[in-house]
Biopython code that builds the backbone (N, CA, C, O; Angstrom):
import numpy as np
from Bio.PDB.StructureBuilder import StructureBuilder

atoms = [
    (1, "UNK", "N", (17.158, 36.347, 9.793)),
    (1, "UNK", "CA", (16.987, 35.251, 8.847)),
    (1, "UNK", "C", (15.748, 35.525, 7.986)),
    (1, "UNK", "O", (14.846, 36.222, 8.450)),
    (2, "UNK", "N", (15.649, 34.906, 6.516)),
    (2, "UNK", "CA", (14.766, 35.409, 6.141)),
    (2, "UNK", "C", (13.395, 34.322, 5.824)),
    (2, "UNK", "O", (12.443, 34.553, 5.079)),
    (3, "UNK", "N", (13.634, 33.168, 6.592)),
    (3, "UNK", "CA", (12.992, 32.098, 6.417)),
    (3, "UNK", "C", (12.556, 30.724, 5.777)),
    (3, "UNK", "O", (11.641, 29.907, 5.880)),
    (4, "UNK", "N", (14.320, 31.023, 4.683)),
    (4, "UNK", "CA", (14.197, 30.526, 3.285)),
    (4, "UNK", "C", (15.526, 29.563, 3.675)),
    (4, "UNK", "O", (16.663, 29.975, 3.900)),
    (5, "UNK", "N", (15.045, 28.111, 3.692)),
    (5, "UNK", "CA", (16.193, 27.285, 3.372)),
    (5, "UNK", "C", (16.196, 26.716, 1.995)),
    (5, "UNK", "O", (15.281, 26.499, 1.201)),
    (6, "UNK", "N", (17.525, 26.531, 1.936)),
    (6, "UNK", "CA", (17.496, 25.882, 0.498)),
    (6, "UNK", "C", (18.481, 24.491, 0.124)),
    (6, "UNK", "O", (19.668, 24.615, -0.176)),
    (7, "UNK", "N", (17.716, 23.040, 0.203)),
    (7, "UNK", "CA", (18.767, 22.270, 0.000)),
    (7, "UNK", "C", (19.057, 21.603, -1.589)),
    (7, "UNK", "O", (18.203, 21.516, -2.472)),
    (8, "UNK", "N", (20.300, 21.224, -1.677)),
    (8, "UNK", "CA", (20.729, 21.180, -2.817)),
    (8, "UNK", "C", (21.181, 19.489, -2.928)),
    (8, "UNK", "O", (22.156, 19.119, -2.274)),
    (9, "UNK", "N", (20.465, 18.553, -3.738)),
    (9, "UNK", "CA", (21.024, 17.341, -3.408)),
    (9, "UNK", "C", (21.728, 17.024, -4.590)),
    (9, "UNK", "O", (21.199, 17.519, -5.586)),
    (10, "UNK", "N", (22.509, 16.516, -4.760)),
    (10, "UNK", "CA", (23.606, 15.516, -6.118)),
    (10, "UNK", "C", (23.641, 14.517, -6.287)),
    (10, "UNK", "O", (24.738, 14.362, -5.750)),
    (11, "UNK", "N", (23.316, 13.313, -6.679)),
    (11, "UNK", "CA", (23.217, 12.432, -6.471)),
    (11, "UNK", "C", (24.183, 11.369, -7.686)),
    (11, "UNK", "O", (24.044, 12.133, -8.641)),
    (12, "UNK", "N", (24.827, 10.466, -8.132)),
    (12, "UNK", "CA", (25.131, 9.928, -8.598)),
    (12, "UNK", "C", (24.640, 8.105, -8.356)),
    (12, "UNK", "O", (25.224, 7.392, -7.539)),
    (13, "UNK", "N", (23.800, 7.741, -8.997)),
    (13, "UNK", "CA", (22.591, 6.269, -9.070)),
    (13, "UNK", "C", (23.475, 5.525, -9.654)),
    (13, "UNK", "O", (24.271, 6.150, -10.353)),
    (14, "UNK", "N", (23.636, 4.146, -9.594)),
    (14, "UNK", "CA", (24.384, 3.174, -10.457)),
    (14, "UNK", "C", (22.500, 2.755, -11.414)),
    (14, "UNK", "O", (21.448, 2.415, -10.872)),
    (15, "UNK", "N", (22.757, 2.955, -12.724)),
    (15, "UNK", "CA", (21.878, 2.235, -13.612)),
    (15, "UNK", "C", (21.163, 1.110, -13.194)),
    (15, "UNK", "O", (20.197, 0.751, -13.867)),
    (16, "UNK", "N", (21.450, 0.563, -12.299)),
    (16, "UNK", "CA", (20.526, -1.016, -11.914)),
    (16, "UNK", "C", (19.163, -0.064, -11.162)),
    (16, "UNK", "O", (17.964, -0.110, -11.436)),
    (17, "UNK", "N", (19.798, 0.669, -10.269)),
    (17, "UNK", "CA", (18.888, 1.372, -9.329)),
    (17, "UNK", "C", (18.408, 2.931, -9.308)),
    (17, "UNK", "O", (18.064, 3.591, -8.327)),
    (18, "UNK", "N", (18.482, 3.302, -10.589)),
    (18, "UNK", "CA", (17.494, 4.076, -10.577)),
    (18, "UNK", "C", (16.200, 4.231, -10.555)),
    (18, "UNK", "O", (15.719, 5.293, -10.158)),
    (19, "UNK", "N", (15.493, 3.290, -10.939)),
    (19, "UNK", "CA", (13.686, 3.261, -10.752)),
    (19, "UNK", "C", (13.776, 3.060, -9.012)),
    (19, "UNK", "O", (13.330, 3.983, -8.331)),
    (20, "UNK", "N", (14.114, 2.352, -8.609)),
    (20, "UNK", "CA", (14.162, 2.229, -7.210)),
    (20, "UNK", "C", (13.990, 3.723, -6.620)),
    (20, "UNK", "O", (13.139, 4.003, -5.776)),
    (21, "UNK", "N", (14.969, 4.711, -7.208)),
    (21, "UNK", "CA", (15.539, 6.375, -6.176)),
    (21, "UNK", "C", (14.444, 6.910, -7.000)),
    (21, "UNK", "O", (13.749, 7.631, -6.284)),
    (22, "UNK", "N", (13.979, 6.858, -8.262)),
    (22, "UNK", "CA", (12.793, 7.578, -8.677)),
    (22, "UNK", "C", (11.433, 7.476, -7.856)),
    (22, "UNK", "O", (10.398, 8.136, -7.759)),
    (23, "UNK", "N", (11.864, 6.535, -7.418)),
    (23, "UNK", "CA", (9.968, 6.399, -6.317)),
    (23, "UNK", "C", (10.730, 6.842, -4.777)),
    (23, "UNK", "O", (9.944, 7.462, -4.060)),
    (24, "UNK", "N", (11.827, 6.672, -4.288)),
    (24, "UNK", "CA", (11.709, 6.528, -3.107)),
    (24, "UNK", "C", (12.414, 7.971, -2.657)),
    (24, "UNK", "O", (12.193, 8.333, -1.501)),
    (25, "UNK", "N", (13.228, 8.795, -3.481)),
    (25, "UNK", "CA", (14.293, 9.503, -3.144)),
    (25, "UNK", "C", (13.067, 10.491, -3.431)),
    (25, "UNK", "O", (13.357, 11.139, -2.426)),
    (26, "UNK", "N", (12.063, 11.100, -3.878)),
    (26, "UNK", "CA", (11.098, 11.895, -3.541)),
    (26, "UNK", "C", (10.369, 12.024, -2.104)),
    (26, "UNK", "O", (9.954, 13.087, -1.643)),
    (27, "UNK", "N", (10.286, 10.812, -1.499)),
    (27, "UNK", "CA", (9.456, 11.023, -0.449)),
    (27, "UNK", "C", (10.490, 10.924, 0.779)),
    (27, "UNK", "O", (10.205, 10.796, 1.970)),
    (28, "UNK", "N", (11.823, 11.021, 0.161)),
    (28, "UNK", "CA", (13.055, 11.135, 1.585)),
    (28, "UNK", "C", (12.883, 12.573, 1.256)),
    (28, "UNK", "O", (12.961, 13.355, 2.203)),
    (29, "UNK", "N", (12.680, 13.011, 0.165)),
    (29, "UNK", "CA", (13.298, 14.450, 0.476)),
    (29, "UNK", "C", (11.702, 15.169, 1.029)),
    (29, "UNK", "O", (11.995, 16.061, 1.825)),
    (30, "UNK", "N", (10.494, 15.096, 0.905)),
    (30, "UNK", "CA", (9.441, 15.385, 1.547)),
    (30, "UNK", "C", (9.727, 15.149, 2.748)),
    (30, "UNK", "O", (9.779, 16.141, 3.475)),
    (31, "UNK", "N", (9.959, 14.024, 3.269)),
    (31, "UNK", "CA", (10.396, 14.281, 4.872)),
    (31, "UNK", "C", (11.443, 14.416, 5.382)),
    (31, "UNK", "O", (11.741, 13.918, 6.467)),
    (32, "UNK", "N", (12.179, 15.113, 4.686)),
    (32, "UNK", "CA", (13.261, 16.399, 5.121)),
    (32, "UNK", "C", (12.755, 17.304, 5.108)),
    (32, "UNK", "O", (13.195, 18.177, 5.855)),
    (33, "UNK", "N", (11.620, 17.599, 4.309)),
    (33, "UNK", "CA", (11.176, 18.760, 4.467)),
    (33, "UNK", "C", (10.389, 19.412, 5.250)),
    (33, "UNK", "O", (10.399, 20.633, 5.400)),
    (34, "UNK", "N", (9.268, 18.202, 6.086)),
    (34, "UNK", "CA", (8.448, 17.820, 6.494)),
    (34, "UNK", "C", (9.625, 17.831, 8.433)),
    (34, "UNK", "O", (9.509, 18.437, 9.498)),
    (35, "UNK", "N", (10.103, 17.322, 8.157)),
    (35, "UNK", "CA", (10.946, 17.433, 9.638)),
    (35, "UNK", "C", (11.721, 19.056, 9.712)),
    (35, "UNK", "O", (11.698, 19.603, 10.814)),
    (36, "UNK", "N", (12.381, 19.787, 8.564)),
    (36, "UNK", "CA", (13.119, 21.400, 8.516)),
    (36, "UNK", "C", (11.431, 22.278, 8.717)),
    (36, "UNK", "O", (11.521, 23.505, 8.700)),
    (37, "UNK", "N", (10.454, 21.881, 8.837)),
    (37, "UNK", "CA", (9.597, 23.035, 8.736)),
    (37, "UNK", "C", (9.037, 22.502, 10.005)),
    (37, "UNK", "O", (8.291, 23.297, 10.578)),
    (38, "UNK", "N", (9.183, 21.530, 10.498)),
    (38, "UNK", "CA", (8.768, 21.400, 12.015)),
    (38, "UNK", "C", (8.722, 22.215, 13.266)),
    (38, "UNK", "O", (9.887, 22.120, 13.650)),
    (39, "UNK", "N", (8.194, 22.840, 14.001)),
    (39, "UNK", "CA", (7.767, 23.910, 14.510)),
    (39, "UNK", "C", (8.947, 22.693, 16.098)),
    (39, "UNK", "O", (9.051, 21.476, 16.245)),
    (40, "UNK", "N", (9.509, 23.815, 16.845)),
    (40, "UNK", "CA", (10.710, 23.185, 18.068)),
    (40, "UNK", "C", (10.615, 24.106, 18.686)),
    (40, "UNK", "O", (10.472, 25.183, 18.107)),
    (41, "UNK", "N", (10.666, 24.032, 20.381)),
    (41, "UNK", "CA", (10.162, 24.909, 21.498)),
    (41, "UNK", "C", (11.779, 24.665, 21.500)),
    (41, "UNK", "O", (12.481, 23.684, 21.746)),
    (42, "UNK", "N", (12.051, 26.067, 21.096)),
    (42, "UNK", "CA", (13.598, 26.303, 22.111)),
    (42, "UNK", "C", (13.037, 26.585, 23.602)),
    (42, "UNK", "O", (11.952, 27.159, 23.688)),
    (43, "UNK", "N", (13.626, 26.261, 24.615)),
    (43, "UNK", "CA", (13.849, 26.896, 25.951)),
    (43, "UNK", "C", (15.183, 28.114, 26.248)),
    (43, "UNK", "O", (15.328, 28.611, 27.365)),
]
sb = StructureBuilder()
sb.init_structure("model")
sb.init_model(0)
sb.init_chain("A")
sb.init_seg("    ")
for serial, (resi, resn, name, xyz) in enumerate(atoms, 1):
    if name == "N":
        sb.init_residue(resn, " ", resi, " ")
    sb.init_atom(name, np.array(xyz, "f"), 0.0, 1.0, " ", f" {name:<3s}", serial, name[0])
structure = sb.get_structure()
């Protein structure tokens, strides 16, 4: 593996709620990112 994930999101917003996903849908995807780079003791 070469250490490189890569996610790809799409999203389709209904117009009422986009300012809403502009503030919040940044910091979901930080902690996706924040949880995929998380260090896990396989046994």
């Amino acid at each position: 593996m070469n250490g490189v994930t890569t996610l790809i999101v799409k999203t389709d917003v209904p117009q009422e709620q986009e300012e809403t996903f502009k503030i919040r849908f940044p910091r979901a995807l930080e902690r996706i990112k924040t949880l995929a780079e998380k260090k896990i003791a396989i046994d």
